[in-house]
C-alpha positions in Angstrom: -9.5 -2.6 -4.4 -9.7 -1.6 -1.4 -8.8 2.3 -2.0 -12.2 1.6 -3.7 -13.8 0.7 -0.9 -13.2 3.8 1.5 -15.0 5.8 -1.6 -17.9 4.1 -1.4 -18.4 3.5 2.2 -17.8 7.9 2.8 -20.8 8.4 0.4 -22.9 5.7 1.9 -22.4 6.6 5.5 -20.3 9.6 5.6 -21.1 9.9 9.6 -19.7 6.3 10.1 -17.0 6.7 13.0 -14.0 4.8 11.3 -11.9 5.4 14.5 -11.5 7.0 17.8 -8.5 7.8 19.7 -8.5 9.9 22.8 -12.0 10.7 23.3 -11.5 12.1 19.2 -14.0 10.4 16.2 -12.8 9.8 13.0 -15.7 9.4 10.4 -15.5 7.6 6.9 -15.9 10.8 5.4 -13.0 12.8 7.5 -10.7 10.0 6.8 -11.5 10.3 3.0 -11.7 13.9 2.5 -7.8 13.7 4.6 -6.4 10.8 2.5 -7.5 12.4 -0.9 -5.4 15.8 0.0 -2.7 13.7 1.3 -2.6 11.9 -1.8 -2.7 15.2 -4.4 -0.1 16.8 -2.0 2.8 14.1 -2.7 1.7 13.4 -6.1 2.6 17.8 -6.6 5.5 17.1 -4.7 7.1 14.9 -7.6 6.2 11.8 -5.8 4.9 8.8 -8.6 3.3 5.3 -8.2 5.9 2.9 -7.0 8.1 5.6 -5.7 8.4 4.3 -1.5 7.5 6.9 1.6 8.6 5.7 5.0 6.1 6.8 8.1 7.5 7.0 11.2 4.7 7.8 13.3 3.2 6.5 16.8 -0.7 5.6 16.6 -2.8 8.5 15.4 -5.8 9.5 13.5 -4.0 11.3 11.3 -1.6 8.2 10.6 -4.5 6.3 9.9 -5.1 9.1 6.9 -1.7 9.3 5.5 -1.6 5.6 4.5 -5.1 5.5 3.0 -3.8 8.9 1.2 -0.5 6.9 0.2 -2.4 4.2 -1.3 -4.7 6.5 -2.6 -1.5 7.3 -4.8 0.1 4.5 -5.4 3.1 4.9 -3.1 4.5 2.3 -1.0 3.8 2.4 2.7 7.4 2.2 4.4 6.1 1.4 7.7 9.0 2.4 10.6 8.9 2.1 14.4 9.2 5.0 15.9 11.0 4.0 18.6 14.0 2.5 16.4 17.4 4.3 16.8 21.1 4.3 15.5 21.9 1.1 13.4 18.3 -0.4 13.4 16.5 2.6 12.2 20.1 3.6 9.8 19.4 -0.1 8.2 15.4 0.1 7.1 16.0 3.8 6.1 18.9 3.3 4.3 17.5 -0.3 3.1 14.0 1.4 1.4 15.7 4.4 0.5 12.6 6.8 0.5 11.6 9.6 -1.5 9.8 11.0 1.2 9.6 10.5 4.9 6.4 11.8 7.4 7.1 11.5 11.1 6.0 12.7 14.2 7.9 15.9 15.1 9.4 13.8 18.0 11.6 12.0 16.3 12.7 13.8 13.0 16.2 14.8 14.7 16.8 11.4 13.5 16.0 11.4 10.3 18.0 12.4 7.2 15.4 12.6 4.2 15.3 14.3 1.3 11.8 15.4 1.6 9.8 15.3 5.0 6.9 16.2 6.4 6.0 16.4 10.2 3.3 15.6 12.7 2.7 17.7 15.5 2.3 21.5 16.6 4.9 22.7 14.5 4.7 20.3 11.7 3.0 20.4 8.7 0.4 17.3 8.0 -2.5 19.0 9.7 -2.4 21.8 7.3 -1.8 19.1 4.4 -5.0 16.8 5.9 -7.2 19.9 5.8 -6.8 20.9 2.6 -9.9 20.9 1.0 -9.7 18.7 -1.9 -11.9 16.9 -4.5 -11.7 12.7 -4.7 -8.4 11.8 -5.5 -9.0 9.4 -8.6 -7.3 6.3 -7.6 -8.8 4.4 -10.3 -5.2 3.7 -11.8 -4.6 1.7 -8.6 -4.3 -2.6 -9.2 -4.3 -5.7 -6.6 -1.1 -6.4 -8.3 0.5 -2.4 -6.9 3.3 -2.3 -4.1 1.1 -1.5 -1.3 3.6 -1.6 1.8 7.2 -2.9 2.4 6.7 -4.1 6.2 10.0 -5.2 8.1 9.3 -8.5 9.4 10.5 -7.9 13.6 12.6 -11.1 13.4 14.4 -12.4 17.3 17.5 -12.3 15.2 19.1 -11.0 12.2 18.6 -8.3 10.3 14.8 -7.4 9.3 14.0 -8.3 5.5 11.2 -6.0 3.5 8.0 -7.7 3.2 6.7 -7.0 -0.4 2.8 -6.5 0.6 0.5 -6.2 -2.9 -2.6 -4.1 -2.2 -4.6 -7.8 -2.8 -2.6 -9.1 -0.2 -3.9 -6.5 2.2 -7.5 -7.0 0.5 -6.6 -11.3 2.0 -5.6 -9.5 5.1 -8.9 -7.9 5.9 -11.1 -10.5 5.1 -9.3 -13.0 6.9 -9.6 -10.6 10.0 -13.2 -11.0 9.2 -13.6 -14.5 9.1 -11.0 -15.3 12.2 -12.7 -12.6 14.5 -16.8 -12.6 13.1 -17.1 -9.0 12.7 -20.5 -7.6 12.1 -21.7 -4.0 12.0 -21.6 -2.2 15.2 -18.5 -3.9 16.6 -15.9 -2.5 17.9 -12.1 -3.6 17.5 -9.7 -2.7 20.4 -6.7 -1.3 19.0 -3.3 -1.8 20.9 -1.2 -3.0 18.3 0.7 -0.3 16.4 -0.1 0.5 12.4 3.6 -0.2 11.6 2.8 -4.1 12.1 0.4 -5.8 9.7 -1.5 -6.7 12.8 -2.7 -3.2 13.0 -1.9 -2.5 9.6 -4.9 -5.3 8.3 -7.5 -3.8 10.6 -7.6 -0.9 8.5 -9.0 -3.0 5.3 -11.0 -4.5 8.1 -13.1 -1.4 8.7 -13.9 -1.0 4.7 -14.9 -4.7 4.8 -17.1 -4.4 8.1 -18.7 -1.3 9.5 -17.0 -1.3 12.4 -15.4 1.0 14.9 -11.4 0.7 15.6 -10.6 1.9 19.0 -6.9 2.9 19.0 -5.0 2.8 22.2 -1.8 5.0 22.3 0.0 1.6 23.6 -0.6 -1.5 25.2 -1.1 -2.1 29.0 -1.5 -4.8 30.7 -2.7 -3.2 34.5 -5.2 -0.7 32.5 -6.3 -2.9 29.7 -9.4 -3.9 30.9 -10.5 -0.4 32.1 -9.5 1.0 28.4 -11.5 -2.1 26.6 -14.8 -1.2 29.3 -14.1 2.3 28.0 -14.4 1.7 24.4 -16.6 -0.4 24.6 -14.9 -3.3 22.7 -16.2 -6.1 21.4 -13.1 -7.7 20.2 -9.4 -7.7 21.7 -6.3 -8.7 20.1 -3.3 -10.7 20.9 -0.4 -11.6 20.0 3.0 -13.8 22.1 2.8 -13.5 25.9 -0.3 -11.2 26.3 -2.5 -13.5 27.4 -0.2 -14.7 30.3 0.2 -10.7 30.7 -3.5 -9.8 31.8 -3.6 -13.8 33.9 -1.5 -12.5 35.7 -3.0 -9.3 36.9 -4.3 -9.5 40.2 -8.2 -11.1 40.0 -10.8 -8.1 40.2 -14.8 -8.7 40.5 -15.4 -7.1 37.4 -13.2 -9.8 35.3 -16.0 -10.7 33.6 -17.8 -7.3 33.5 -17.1 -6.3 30.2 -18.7 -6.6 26.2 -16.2 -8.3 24.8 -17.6 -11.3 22.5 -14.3 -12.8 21.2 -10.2 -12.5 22.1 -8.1 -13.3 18.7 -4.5 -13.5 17.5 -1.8 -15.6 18.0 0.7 -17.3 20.5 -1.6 -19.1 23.2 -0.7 -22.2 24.8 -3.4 -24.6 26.1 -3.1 -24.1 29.7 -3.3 -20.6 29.1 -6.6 -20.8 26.7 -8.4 -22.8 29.1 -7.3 -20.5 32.3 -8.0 -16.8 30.3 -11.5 -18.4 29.1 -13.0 -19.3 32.4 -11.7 -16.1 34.0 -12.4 -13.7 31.8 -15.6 -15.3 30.0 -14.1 -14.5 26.3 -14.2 -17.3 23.8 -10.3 -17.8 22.3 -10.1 -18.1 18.6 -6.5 -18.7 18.3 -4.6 -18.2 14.5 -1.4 -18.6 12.7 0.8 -16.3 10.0 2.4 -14.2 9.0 3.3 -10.9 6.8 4.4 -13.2 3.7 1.1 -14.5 3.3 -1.3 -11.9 3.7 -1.0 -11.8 7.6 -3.7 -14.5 8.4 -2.6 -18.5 7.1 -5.6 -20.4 9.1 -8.3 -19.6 12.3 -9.7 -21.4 14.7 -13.3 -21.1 14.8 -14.4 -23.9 15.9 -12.7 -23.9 19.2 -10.9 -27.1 19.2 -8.5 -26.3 22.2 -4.9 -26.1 20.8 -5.3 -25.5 17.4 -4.6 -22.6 15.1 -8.0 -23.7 13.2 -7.9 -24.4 9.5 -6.8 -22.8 6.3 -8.3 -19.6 4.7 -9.8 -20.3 1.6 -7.4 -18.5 -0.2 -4.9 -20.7 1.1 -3.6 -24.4 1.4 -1.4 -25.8 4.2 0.9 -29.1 4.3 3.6 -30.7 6.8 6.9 -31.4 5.0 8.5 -34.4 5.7 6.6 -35.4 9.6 8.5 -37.3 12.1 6.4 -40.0 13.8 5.1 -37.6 15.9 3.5 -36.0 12.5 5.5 -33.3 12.9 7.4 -31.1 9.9 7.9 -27.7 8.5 4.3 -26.1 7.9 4.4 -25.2 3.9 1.8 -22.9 2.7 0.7 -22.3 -0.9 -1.8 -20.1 -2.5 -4.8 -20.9 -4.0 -5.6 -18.0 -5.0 -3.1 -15.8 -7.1 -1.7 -13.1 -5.0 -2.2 -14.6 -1.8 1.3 -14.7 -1.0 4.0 -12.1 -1.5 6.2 -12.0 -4.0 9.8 -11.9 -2.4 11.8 -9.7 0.4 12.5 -6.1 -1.1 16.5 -5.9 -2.2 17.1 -9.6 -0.8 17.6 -12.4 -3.4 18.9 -14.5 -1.3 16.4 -14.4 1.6 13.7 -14.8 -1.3 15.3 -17.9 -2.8 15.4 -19.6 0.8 12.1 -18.9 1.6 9.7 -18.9 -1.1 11.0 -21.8 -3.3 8.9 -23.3 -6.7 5.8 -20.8 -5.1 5.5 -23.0 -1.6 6.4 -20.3 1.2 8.4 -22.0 3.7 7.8 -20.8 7.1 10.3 -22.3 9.1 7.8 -22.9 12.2 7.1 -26.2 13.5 3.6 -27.8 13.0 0.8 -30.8 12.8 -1.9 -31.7 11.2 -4.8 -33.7 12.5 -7.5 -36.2 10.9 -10.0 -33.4 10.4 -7.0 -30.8 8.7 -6.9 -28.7 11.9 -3.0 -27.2 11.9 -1.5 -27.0 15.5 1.6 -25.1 16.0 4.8 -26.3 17.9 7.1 -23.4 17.6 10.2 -22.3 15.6 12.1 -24.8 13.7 15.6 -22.2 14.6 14.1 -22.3 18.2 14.8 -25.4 19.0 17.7 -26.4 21.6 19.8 -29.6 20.9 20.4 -31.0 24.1 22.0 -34.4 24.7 21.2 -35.3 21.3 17.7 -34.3 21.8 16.3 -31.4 20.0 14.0 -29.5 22.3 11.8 -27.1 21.3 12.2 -23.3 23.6 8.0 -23.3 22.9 7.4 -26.3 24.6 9.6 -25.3 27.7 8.2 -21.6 27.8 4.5 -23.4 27.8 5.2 -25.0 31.0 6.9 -22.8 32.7 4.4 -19.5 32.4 1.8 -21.5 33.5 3.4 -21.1 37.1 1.5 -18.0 38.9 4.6 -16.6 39.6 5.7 -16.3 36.4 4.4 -13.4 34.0 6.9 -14.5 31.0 9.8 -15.9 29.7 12.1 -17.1 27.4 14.2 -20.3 26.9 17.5 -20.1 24.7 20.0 -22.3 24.0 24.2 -21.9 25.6 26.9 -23.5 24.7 27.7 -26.6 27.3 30.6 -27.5 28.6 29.7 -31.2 28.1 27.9 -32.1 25.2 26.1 -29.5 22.7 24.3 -27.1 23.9 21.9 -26.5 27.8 19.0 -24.8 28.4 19.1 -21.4 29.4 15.4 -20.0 31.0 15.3 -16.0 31.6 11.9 -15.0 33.6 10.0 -12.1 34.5 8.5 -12.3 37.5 4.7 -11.3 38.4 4.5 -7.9 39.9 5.5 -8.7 44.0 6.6 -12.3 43.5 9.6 -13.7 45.8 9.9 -16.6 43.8 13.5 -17.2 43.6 15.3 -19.3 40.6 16.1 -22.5 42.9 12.1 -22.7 43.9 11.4 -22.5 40.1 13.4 -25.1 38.9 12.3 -27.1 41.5 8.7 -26.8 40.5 9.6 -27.3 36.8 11.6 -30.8 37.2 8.7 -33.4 37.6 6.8 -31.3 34.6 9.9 -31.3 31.7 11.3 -34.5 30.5 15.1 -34.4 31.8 16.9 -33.2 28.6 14.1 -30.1 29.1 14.9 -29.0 32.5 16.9 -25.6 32.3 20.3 -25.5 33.4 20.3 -22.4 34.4 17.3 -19.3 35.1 18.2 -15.8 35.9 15.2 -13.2 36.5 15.2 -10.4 34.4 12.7 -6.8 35.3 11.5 -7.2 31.6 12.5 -7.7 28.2 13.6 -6.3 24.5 10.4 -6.5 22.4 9.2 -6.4 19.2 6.1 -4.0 17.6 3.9 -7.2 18.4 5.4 -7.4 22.1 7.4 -10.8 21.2 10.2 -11.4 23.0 13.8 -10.4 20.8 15.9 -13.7 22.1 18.7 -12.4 20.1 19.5 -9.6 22.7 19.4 -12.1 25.8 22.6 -13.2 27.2 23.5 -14.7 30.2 
């Protein structure tokens, strides 16, 4: 367990900075002492094992303690993001129904709760954190407890409630370890907000590793590399476009002056590996997952340009029914019990569709090659029938953001008046481009097959995001 874990590592190296945020440390045995007081104070407020708490909270040290403290007692992490409002933030609420909610003073104007307790100069938490307490016995705790209920940020839909098992987060962490090659000393650079399980894993990450996480209040891409010099980062993360993000930054002579030993995460075309590698002089290991199954499905470590890598151990991957491009749904199973969650909170349905006879189906696109290395090829629901041809919006996107002009995009599909649906390419332009939509398309014709070309582009000044900075297609229209 990895509740466990955080015990042992405070009274073998109590000193042991856990975290920094803002120039403040956070040692193994700060974050202990913090999370056992959290946990006795909910468990006197009535609160029991299996009863749900929903944090609404931006990056913070003392965030970081209220979900060890929650796990500490057995309550399920209800992670929210913050900067959710009106029907969004009504639906996960009202969804998890919590018995308790914490949340930065900021934002509990919008919270209705029947218990609550606030962050900030007025609110409570600091006073709960420094209570002094004795170890909270979590001994009760099992792999098999409700550790979090994570709402996946879907493009469209309404979110469904990851079921995450504290073993599944135990998966989590050590398949951070493996993809990323953590050792003692490193430190992570944190942009990626605890309410996603990207940030979320890295915790588990620091009890598996002694490492340091350097949280950043928010990702940037013009101050990234000053903030990762700054914190002296050994690792960055990323996830969709972010890559592309920092190419496109204007080139500065100290690209390469920097300790960074290895970039990880997810979404990174080939042109773009190649390009970030040579001008930044960090080695790519690219992945692939998701929440359902314990956040990290395979890693490349090998560096075979393109592919997400292999399988963890934990885990076993297949291609239903490949075209004759070996081509299919990627299907993941567990080969270890507990690897994979056990269903959407409150959502039948969505649980049936998805996780049928114990095979997850992920509904992304993928290959396999002679030596089992997976390679990803986008959404199977992203794909654009045009002409009778079904095109996939990754393979457009791909192209298209490796023009310099072009910082990101997004390709959906439109109804056509002839035939059964057209390509539909929004952009966001690099900071002082001129490129215009006409020049564009004119550069993207002799590098898309015809029934890929975009009918139409319109330029956007930027675009609704999810937690992990993916684009939310659902919101573009034209």
């Amino acid at each position: 367990m990895f509740v466990d874990a955080l015990a042992k590592l405070a009274k073998r190296n109590p000193e042991h900075v856990f975290a920094t945020l803002n120039g403040t440390d956070l040692s193994a045995a700060q974050l202990h002492q913090a999370a056992s007081a959290f946990a006795a104070h909910v468990t006197e407020m009535g609160l029991k094992p299996g009863d749900r708490a929903a944090v609404m909270m931006n990056n913070s040290l003392e965030a970081i303690c209220v979900v060890f403290g929650l796990a500490m007692a057995g309550i399920a992490w209800v992670p929210v993001n913050p900067r959710l409002v009106g029907q969004s933030l009504s639906y996960q609420l009202e969804h998890s129904e919590p018995q308790l909610v914490i949340c930065d003073e900021a934002f509990q104007h919008a919270v209705k709760a029947p218990k609550l307790i606030t962050h900030g100069t007025e609110g409570r938490l600091a006073d709960i954190l420094g209570t002094p307490s004795s170890t909270y016995d979590a001994s009760a705790r099992s792999g098999d407890d409700l550790f979090a209920i994570m709402y996946t940020s879907g493009t469209t839909g309404p979110p469904k409630g990851v079921m995450i098992t504290h073993r599944m987060m135990a998966f989590a962490g050590q398949g951070v370890r493996q993809a990323t090659g953590a050792r003692a000393g490193d430190v992570m650079f944190m942009w990626e907000p605890l309410y996603h399980i990207g940030g979320a894993q890295m915790l588990v990450l620091g009890l598996l590793v002694p490492v340091r996480l350097a949280l950043t209040p928010r990702f940037s891409a013009s101050r990234f590399w000053d903030e990762v010099k700054a914190a002296g980062a050994t690792h960055i993360h990323y996830l969709g476009g972010i890559l592309q993000m920092l190419l496109k930054q204007p080139p500065r002579a100290d690209d390469q002056a920097h300790g960074v030993r290895v970039a990880w995460g997810g979404g990174c075309p080939k042109e773009t590996w190649l390009q970030f590698e040579e001008r930044f002089a960090v080695p790519i290991r690219e992945c692939y997952g998701m929440s359902e199954a314990s956040s990290l499905t395979s890693a490349n470590v090998a560096g075979v340009v393109g592919s997400v890598g292999q399988p963890m151990e934990w885990l076993d991957v297949t291609i239903a029914g490949p075209d004759e491009a070996g081509r299919g749904e990627i299907l993941v199973r567990q080969r270890v019990p507990g690897a994979l969650f056990s269903g959407y909170f409150r959502n039948a349905d969505a649980t049936a569709k998805t996780l049928r006879s114990g095979t997850l189906h992920t509904g992304d696109l993928g290959s396999l090659d002679a030596d089992g290395n997976l390679y990803f090829h986008g959404r199977l629901n992203d794909s654009i029938r045009v002409k009778g041809e079904l095109v996939s919006a990754w393979e457009v996107e791909s192209v298209a953001t490796t023009h310099p002009d072009v910082e990101e995009c997004a390709a959906v599909g439109a109804d056509a008046d002839v035939g059964e649906q057209e390509i539909v390419l929004f952009v966001k332009l690099a900071q002082g481009s001129k490129l215009t939509v006409e020049t564009l398309a004119d550069w993207l014709s002799p590098r898309l097959a015809e029934h890929q070309r975009p009918a139409r582009c319109h330029v956007v000044e930027d675009f609704p995001r999810t937690p992990s900075q993916r684009i939310i297609k659902g919101e573009l229209t034209s």
